[in-house]
C-alpha positions as CSV (number, residue, x, y, z in Angstrom):
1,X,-5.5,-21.6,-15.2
2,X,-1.8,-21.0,-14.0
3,X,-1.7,-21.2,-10.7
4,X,1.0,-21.5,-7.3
5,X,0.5,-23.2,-4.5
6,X,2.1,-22.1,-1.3
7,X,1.3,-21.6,2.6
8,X,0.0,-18.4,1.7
9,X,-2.7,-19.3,-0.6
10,X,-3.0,-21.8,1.4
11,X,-3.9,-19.5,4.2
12,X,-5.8,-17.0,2.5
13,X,-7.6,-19.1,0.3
14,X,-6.7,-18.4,-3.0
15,X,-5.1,-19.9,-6.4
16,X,-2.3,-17.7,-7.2
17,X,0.0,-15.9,-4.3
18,X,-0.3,-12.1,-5.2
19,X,-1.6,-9.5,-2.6
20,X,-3.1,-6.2,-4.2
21,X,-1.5,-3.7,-1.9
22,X,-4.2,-1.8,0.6
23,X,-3.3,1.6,-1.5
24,X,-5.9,3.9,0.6
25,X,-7.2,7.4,-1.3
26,X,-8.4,6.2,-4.5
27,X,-6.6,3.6,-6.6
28,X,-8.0,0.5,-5.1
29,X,-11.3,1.0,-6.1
30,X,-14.2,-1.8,-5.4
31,X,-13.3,-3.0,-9.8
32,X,-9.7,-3.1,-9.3
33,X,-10.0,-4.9,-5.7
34,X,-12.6,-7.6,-7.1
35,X,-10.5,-8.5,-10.4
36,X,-7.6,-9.0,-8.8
37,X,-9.2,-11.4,-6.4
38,X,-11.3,-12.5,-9.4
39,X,-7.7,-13.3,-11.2
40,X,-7.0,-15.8,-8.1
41,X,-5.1,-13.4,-5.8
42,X,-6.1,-11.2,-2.9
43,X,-7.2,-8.0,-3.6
44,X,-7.3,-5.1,-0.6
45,X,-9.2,-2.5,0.0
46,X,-7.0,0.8,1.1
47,X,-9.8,1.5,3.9
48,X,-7.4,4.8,5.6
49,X,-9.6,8.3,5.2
50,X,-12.8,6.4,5.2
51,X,-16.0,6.2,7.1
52,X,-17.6,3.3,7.9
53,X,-20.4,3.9,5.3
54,X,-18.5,4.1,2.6
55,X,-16.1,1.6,3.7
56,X,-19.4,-0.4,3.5
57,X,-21.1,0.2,0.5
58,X,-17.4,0.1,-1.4
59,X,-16.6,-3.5,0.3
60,X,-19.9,-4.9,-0.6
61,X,-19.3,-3.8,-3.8
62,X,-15.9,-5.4,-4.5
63,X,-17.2,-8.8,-2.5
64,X,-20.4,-8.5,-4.9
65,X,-18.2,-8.3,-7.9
66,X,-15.6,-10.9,-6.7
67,X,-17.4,-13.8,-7.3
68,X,-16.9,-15.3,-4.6
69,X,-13.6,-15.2,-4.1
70,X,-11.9,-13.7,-0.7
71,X,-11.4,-10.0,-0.1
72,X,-9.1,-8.4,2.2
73,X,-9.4,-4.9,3.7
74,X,-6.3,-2.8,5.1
75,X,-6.3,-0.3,8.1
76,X,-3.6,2.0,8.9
77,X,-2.4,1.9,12.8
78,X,0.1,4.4,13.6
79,X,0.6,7.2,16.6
80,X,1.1,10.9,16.7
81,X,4.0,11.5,15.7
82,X,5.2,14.9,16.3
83,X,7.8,17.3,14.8
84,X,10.4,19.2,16.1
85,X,9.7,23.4,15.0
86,X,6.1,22.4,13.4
87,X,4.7,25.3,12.4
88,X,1.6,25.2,11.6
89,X,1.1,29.1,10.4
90,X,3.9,28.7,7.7
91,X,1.9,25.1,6.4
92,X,-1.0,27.3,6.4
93,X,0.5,30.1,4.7
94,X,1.8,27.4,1.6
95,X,-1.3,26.0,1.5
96,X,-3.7,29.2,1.6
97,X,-1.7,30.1,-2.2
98,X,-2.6,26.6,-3.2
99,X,-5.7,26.8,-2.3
100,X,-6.4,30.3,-4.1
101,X,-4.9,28.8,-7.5
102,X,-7.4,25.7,-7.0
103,X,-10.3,27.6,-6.2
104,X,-10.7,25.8,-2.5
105,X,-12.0,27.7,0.3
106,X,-9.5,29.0,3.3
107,X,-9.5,28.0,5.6
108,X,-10.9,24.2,4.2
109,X,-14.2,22.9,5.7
110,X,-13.7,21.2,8.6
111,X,-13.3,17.4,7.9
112,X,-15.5,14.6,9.8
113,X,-14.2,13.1,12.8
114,X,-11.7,10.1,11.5
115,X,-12.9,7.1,12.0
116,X,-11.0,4.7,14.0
117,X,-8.8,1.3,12.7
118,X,-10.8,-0.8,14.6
119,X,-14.1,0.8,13.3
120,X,-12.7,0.7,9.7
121,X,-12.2,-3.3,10.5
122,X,-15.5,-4.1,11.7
123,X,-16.9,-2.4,9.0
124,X,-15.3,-4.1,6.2
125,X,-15.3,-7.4,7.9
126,X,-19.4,-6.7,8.2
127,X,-19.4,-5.8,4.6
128,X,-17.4,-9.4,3.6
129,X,-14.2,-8.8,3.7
130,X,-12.2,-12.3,4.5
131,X,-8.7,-10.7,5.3
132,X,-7.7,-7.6,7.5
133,X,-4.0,-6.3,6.7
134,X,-2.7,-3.7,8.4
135,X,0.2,-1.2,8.1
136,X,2.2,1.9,9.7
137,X,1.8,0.0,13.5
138,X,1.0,-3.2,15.7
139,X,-1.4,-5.2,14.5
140,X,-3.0,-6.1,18.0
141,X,-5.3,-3.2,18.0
142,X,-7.5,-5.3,15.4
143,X,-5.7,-8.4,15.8
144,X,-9.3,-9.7,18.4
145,X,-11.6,-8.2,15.2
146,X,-9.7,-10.6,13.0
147,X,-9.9,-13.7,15.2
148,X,-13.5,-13.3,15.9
149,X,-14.1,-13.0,12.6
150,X,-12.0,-16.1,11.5
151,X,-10.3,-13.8,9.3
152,X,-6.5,-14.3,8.3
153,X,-4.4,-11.1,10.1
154,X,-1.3,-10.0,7.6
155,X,0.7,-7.5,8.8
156,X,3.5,-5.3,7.1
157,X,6.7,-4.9,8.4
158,X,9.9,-2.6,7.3
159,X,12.5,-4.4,10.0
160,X,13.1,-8.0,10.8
161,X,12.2,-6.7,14.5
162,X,8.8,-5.4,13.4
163,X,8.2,-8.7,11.7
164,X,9.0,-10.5,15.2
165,X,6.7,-7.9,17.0
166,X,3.9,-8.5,14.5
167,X,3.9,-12.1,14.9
168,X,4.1,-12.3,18.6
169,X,0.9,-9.3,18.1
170,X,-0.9,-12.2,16.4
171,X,-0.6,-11.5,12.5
172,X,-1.0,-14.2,10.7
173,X,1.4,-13.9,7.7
174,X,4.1,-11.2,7.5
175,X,4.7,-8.5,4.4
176,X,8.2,-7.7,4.9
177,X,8.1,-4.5,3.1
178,X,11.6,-3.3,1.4
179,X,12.9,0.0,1.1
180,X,11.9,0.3,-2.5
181,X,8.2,-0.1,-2.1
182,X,6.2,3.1,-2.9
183,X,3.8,4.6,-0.3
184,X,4.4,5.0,3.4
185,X,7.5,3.5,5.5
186,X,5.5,0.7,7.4
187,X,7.9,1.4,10.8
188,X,6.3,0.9,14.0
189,X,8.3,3.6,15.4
190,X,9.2,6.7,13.6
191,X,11.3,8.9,15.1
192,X,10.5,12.2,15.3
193,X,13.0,14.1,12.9
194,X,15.6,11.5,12.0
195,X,15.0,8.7,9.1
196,X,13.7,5.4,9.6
197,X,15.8,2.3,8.6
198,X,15.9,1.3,4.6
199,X,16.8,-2.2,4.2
200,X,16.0,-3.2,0.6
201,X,13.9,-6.5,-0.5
202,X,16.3,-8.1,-1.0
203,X,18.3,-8.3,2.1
204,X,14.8,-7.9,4.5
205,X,12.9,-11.3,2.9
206,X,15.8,-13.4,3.3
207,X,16.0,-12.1,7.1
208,X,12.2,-12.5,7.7
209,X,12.0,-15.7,6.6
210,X,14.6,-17.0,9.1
211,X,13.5,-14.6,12.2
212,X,9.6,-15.9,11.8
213,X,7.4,-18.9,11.4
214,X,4.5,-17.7,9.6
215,X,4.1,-17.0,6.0
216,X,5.9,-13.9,4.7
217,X,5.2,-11.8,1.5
218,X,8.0,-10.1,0.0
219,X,6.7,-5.9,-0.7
220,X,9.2,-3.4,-2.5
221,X,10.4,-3.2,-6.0
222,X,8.3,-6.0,-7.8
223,X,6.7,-5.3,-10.7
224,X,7.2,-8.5,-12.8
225,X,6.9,-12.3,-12.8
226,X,10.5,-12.5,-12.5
227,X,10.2,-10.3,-9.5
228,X,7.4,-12.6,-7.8
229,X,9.8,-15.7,-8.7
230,X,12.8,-14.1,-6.6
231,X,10.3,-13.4,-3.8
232,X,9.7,-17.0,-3.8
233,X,13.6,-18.1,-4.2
234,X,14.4,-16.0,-0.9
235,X,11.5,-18.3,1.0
236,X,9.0,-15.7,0.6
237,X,5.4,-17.6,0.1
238,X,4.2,-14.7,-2.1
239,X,3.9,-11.3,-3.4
240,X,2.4,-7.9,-2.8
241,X,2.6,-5.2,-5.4
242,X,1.1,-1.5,-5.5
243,X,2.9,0.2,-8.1
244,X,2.5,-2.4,-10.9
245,X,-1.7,-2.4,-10.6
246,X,-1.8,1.8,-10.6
247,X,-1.7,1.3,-14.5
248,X,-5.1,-1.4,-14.3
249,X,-7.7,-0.4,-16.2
250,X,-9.6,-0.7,-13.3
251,X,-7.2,1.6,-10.5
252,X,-8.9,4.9,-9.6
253,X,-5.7,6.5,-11.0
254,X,-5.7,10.2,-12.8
255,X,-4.0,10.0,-16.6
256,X,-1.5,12.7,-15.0
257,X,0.1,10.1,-12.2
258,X,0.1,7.1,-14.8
259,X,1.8,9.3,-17.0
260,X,4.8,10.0,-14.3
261,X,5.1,6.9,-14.1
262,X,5.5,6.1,-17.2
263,X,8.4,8.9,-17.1
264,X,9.9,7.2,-13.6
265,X,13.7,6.5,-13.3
266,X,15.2,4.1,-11.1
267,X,16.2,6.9,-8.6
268,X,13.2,9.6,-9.6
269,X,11.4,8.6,-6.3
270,X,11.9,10.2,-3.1
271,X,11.4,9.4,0.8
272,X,9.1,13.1,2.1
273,X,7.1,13.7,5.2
274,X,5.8,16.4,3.4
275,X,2.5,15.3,2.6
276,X,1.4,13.4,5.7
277,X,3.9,14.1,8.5
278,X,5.3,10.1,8.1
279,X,8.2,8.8,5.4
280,X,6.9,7.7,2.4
281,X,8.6,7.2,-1.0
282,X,6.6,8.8,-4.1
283,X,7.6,10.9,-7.2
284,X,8.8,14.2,-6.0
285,X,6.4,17.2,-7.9
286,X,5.3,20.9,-6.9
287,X,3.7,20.5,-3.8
288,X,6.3,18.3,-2.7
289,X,8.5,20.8,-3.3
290,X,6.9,23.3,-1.8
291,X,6.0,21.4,1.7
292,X,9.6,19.8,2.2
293,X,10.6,22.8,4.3
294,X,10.9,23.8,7.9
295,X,7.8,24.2,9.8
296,X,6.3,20.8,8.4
297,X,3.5,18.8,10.9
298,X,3.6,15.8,12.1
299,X,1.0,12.7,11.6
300,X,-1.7,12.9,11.5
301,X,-1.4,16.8,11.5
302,X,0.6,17.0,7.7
303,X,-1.5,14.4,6.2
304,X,-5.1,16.4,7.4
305,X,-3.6,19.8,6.9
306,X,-2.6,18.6,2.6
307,X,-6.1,16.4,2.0
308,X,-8.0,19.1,0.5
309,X,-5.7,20.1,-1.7
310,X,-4.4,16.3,-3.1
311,X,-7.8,15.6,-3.5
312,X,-8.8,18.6,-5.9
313,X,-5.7,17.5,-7.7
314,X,-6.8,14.2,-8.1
315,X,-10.2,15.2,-9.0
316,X,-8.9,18.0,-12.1
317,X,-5.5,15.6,-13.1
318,X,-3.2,18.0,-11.4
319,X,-0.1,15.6,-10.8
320,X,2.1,18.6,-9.9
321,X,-0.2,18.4,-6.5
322,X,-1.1,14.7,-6.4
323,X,0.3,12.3,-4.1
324,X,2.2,10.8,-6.7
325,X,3.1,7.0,-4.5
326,X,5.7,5.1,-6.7
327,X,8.1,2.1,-5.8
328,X,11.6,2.6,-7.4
329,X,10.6,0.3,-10.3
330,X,7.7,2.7,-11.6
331,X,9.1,2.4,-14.3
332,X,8.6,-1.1,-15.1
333,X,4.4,-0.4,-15.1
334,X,3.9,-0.1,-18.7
335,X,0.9,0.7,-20.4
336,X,-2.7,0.9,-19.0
337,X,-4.2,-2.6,-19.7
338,X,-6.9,-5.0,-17.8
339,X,-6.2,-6.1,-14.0
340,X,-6.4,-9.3,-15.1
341,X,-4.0,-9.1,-17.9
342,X,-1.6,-7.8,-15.5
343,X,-1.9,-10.8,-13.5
344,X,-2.2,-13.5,-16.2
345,X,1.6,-12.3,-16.9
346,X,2.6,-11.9,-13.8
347,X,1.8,-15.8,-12.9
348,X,3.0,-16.9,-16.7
349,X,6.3,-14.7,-16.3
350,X,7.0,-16.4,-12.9
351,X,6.4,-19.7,-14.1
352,X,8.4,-19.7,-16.9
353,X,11.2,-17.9,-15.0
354,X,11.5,-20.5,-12.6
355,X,11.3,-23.3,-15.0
356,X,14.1,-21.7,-16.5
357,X,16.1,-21.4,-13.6
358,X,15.4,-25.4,-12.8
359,X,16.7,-25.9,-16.1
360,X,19.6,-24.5,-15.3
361,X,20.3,-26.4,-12.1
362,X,19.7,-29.4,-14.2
363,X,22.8,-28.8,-16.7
């Protein structure tokens, strides 16, 4: 079997240096997480929006079907944030119509209480998780779960600050997470209406890898073996990719957000607040739309206020009021094939690219 040894499998334990990204509310199902791993990467379970139950049951499932090899779970850890002029009677108002169209009740039932990132960590760490990864904030509010547990801490970083802050927080290993990455902005601070910094993949690894002195994984934009062999020329020690495993067999992702995908341009994605109150870059569709107008909530506030709705839409393969989460390479997914397939070529791609570029030295 293929395989790439670097500090980070090193680290983590496994053969081939790919991290399956945490993608919390459905695609990284307890299949998808276990065949990645299975493959010889890491796969993560997206734990945000859970309770501890389910977190258990689902992690004990992807351990069960791993085969023994590691599992990591990911926790989101990120403050209010508020917003200037929310208005929380106009969201209501866009969402009651919605609603009607959908058949939901308005108001929606009252959600449980949310359960916190340190009781999200315990419980997948109890269920056999081997890895915590964490995203949106500083890692230290698990980082004393982790070490008890003698579990690897990686934590995602948009800024070469943030990577510093995360190290000196106790992570482990660094994802330094580009501007082209699909899914939320993973900026410890977000200001309140102004943008957060964009620095591509590119230009962030390169800048990582010098400012820190732990492993770092290159995030944003990757999609490919050629991809994961750049991440390694810039002195990343690995890989994490979301968008390319949406299209695995074995994602819990609707036929109507593979098929935008499929449709993706290089600039079709879009940086909103309007589905959770923080910046995160998806495929722009109705609700969208819709949302991405004065009055809009902060987090958590935007992200509660939407989750009745994009889970309906989920559940009847409405994409025009999904969360539609794409990377600005969507397009690169292809078809719907095997998680292991996906990673066979990413690892046979990477190889050969690199043997080509040696080749090339040599001359």
């Amino acid at each position: 079997m293929n395989s790439i040894d670097t500090p980070l499998t090193r680290l983590l334990g496994i053969r081939r240096p790919i991290l399956l990204a945490g993608m919390a509310g459905g695609p990284t199902t307890p299949e998808l997480v276990a065949a990645v791993s299975r493959a010889g990467g890491l796969g993560v379970f997206g734990l945000a929006g859970m309770q501890p139950d389910a977190v258990h049951s689902a992690v004990r499932a992807a351990v069960e079907m791993s085969g023994g090899a590691p599992v990591g779970v990911n926790v989101l850890i990120s403050p209010e944030i508020a917003r200037p002029g929310a208005n929380p009677a106009r969201m209501d108002a866009v969402l009651a119509g919605m609603r009607a169209r959908m058949g939901l009740p308005h108001p929606p039932l009252p959600p449980p209480p949310a359960a916190s990132p340190r009781e999200l960590a315990e419980a997948g760490i109890d269920a056999g998780a081997s890895v915590v990864a964490t995203g949106l904030g500083d890692p230290s509010a698990v980082a004393d779960i982790a070490r008890a547990a003698g579990a690897p801490l990686i934590a995602m970083a948009s800024t070469v600050q943030d990577a510093v802050r995360m190290v000196q927080s106790g992570a482990d290993a660094v994802v330094a997470q580009g501007s082209e990455a699909g899914g939320h902005r993973s900026n410890i601070d977000v200001p309140e209406d102004s943008a957060v910094p964009l620095v591509g993949t590119l230009a962030l690894v390169r800048q990582v890898v010098r400012a820190v002195d732990v492993p770092v994984v290159a995030a944003g934009g990757i999609m490919d073996g050629a991809g994961v062999a750049a991440a390694l020329a810039l002195g990343a020690t690995g890989a994490q990719l979301g968008t390319a495993f949406l299209v695995a067999d074995e994602a819990g992702v609707p036929p109507g957000w593979r098929g935008r995908l499929r449709d993706a341009t290089d600039d079709g994605t879009v940086i909103t607040r309007s589905l959770s109150g923080r910046p995160a870059r998806g495929l722009p569709n109705a609700i969208t739309r819709a949302l991405d107008v004065p009055g809009a909530l902060g987090w958590p506030g935007q992200n509660a206020a939407t989750a009745d709705v994009r889970r309906a839409a989920a559940a009847a393969d409405d994409p025009d009021h999904m969360a539609l989460w794409a990377g600005q390479a969507a397009a690169l997914a292809g078809p719907d094939r095997p998680a292991r397939r996906i990673m066979d070529s990413l690892i046979d791609e990477a190889r050969a690219t690199m043997q080509r570029l040696g080749e090339m030295a040599a001359r």
